[in-house]
C-alpha positions as CSV (number, residue, x, y, z in Angstrom):
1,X,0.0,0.0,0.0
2,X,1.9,2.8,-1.5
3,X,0.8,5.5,1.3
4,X,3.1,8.1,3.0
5,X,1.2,8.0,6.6
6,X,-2.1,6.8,7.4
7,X,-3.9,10.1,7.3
8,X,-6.8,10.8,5.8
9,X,-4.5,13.3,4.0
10,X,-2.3,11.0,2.8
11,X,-5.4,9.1,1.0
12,X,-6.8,12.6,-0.6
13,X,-3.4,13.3,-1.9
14,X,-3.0,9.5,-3.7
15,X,-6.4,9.9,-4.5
16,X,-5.4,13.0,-6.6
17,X,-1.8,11.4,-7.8
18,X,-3.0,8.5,-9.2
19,X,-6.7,9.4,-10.5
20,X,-6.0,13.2,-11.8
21,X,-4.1,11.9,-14.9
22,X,-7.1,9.4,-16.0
23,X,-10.1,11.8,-15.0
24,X,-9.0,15.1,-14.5
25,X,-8.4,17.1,-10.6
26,X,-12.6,18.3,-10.1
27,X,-13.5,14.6,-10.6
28,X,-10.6,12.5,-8.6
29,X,-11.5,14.9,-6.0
30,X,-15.4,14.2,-6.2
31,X,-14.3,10.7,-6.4
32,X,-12.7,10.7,-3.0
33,X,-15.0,12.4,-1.3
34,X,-17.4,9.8,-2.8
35,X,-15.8,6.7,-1.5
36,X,-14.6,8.2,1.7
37,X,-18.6,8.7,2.8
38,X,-19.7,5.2,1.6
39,X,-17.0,4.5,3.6
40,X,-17.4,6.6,7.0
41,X,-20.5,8.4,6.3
42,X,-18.5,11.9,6.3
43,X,-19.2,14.6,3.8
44,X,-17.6,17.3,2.5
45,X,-17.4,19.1,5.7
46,X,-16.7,16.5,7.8
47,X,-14.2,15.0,5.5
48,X,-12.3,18.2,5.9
49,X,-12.2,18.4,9.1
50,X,-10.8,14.5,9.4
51,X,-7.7,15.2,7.3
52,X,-5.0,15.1,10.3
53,X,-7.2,11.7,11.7
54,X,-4.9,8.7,11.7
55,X,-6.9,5.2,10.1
56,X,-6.8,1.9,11.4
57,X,-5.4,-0.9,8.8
58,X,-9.0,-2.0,8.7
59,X,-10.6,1.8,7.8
60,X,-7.3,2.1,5.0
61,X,-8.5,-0.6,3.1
62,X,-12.2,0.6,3.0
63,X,-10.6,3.8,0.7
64,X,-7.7,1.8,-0.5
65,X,-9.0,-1.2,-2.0
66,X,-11.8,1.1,-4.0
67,X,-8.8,3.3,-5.3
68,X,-7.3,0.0,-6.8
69,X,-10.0,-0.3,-8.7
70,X,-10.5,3.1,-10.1
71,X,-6.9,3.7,-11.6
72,X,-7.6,1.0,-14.0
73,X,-10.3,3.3,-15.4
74,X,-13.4,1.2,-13.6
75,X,-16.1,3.0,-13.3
76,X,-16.7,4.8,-9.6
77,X,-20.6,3.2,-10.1
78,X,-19.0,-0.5,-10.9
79,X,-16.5,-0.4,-7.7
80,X,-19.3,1.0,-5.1
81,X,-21.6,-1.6,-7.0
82,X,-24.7,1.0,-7.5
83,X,-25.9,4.1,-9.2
84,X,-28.3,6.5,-8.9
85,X,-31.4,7.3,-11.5
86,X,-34.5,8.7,-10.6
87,X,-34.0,9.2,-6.6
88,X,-33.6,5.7,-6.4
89,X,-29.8,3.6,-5.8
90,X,-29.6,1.0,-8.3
91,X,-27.7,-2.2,-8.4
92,X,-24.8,-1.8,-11.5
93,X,-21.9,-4.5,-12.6
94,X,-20.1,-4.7,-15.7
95,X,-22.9,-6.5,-17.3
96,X,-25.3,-3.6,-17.4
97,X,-24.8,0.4,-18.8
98,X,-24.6,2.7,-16.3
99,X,-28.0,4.7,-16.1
100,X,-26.9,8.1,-17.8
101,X,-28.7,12.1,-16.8
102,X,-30.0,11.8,-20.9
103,X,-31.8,8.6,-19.8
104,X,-33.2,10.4,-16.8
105,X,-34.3,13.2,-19.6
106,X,-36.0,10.5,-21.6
107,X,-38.1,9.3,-18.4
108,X,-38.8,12.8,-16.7
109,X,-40.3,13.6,-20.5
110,X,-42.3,10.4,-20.6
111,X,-44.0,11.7,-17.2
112,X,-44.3,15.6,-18.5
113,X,-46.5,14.9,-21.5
114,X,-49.3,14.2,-19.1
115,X,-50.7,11.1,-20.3
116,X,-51.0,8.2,-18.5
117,X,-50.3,4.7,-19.2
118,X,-51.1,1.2,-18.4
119,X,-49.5,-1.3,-20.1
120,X,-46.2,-0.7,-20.9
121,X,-42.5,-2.1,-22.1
122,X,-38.7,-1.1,-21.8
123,X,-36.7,-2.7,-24.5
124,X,-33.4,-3.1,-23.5
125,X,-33.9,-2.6,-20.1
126,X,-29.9,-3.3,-18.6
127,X,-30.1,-2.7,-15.1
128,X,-34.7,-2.0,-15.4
129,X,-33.7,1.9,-14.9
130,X,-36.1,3.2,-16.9
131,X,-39.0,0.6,-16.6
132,X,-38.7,0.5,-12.7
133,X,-38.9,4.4,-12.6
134,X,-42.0,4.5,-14.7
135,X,-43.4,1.7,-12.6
136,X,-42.9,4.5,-9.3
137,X,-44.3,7.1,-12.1
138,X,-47.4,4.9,-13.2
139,X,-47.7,2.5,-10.1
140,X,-50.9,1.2,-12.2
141,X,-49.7,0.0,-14.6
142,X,-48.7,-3.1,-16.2
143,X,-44.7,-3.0,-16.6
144,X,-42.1,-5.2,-18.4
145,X,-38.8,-4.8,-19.0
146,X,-37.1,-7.5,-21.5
147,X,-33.2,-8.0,-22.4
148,X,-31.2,-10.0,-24.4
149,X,-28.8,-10.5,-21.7
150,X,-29.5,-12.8,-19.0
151,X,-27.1,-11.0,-16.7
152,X,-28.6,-7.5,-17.3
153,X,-32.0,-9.1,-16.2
154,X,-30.9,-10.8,-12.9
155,X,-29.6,-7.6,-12.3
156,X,-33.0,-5.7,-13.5
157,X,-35.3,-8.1,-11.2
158,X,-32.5,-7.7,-8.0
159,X,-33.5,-3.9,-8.4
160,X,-36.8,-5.0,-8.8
161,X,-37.1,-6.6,-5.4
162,X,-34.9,-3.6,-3.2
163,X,-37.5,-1.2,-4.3
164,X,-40.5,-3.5,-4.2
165,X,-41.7,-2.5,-7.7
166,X,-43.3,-5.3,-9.3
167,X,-42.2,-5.2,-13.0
168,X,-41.9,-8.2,-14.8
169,X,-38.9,-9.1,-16.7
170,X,-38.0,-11.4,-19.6
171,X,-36.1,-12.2,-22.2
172,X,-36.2,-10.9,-25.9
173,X,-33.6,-10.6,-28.1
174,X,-35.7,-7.7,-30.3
175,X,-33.7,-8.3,-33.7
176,X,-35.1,-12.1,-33.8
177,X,-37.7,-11.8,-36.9
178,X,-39.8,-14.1,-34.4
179,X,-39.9,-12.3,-31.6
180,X,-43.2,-10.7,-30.5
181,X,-44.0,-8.2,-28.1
182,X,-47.0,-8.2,-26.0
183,X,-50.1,-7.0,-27.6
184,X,-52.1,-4.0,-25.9
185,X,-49.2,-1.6,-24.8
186,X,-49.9,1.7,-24.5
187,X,-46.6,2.8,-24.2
188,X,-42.7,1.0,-25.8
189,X,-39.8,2.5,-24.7
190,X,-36.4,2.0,-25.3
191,X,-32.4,3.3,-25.5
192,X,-30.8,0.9,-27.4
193,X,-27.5,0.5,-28.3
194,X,-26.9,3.5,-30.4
195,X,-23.0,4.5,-30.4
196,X,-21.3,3.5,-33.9
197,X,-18.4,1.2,-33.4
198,X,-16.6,3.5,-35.1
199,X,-16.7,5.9,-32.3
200,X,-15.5,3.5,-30.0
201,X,-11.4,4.7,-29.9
202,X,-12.8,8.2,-28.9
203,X,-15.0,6.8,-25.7
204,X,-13.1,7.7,-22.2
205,X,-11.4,4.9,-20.8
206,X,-14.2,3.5,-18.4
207,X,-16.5,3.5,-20.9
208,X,-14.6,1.9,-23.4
209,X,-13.0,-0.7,-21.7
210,X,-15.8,-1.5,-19.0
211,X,-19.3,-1.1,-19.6
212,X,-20.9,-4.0,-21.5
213,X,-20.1,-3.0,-25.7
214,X,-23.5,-5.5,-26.4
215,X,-25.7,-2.8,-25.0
216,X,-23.5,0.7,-26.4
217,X,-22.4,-0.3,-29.6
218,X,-24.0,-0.9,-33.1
219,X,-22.4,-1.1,-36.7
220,X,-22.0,2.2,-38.8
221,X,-23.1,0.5,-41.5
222,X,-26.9,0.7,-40.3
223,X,-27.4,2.6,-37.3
224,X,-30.4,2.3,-37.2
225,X,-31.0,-1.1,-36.8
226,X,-32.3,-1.1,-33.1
227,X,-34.9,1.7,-33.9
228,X,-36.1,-0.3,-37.2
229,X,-37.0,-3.1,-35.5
230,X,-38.3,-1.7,-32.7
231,X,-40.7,0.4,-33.9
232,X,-41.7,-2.4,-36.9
233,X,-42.8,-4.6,-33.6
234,X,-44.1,-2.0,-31.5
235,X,-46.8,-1.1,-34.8
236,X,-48.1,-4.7,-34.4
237,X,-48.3,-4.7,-30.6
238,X,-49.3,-0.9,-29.6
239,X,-53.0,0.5,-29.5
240,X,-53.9,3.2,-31.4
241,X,-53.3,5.6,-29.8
242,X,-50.0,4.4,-28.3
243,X,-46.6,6.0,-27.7
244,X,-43.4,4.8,-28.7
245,X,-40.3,6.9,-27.0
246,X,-36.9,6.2,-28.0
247,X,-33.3,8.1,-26.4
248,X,-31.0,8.4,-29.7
249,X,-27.6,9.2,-30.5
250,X,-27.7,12.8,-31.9
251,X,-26.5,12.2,-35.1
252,X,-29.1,9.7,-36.0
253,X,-32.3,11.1,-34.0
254,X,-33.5,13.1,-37.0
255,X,-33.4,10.4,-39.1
256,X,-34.9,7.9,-36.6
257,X,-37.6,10.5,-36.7
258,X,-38.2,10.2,-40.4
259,X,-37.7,6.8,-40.4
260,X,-40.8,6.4,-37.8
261,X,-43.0,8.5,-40.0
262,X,-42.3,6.1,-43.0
263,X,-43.6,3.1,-40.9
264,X,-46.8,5.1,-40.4
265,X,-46.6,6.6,-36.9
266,X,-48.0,10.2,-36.9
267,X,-46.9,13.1,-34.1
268,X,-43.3,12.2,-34.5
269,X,-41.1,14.5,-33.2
270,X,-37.8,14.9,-31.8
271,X,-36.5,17.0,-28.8
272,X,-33.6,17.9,-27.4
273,X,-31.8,17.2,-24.1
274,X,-30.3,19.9,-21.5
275,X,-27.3,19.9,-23.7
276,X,-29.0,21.2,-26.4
277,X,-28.9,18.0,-28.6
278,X,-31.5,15.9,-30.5
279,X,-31.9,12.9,-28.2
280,X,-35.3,11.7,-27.1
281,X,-37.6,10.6,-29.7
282,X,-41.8,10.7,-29.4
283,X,-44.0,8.9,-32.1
284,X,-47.6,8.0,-32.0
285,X,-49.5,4.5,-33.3
């Protein structure tokens, strides 16, 4: 354990040596502060005030063993083994996306255009972010989540069960000409893998080289696949009536837009996130 004393001070300064380089000062910083109140319950305050406190062996490795992780780029979510959407603390490992502020967007946009829904399905669903927060939004109604990934889904239904939502879950690989959605939804929704592989040497390091490349990436060649599909099942199984929402990478929203209007759904539009880019994407059956 490469530590000059074992001060709190000593950890803040490694913490700031060794994670600066990979994710710049502002964020090693919030990183440490972070992992030292999982740890100890401290914030920023408190975490101050502790800097000339001497740790036990036992309280090193609770800020030590986390910082291992982290220098190889591992997400801060992965190594604290949650993440936060919505208000609630969600279950993350390597097998699932991290739920993102756009994905939050998508949701909080679902809930704003004031209708309400009762049967509904998340495509996609990784880690049930976005089904289990409409579930809390629409405690009525009739929620699945379906994945292609078994892992993802044991993960989804463990979420499931620490916020007692009761969302079903099942598998569906959606490109699978014979798979069928459930008839009667009122509302699909779905972020599917969206980022072309192309883009992939320009991701950040914990991105790239952790989080599940199943569930970001899809080929340049059509980039659209995931939205084509989607929305050819979701005709078949929505109500008129019904809303399909989809979040989109912002090259390709517009076109996903146009493309939805050429299967025949009508009020398509496409709006932009906090950012200012075209992200979330609205269509009616």
């Amino acid at each position: 354990m490469r530590v000059a004393t074992n001060t709190v001070s000593s950890l803040l300064d490694l913490y700031r040596s060794e994670l600066s380089p990979l994710f710049g000062v502002s964020e090693a910083r919030a990183m440490a502060h972070t992992v030292f109140h999982e740890a100890f319950g401290w914030d920023r305050t408190e975490l101050e005030a502790q800097r000339t406190t001497a740790l036990s062996e036992s309280e090193l490795l609770k800020v030590y063993t986390p910082l291992t992780r982290l220098r190889t780029g591992e997400p801060l979510q992965y190594v604290l083994g949650r993440s936060w959407f919505m208000g609630m603390a969600l279950s993350v490992a390597p097998g699932v996306l991290i739920p993102r502020p756009e994905t939050e967007e998508l949701v909080d946009l679902i809930h704003r255009s004031g209708r309400s829904y009762t049967r509904i399905i998340d495509i996609g669903t990784g880690s049930g972010c976005i089904a289990l927060a409409l579930k809390r939004l629409f405690p009525q109604a009739e929620v699945t989540g379906v994945d292609v990934s078994d892992e993802a889904l044991a993960i989804a239904r463990r979420n499931s069960e620490a916020h007692a939502l009761d969302v079903r879950w099942s598998r569906l690989d959606v490109l699978d000409p014979a798979a069928v959605l459930p008839q009667g939804l009122d509302l699909v929704v779905s972020n599917p893998p969206y980022v072309p592989r192309s883009e992939e040497a320009s991701l950040e390091l914990h991105v790239r080289d952790h989080e599940p490349h199943l569930a970001l990436f899809v080929d340049d060649a059509d980039p659209l696949l995931f939205y084509r599909a989607i929305g050819r099942k979701a005709w078949d199984a929505l109500v008129p009536g019904g809303a399909l929402w989809f979040e989109g990478h912002y090259l390709h929203a517009e076109a996903v837009g146009e493309m939805l209007t050429g299967l025949g759904y009508s009020d398509v539009s496409v709006l932009q996130d906090l950012s200012g880019s075209p992200r979330s994407i609205r269509a009616v059956r």
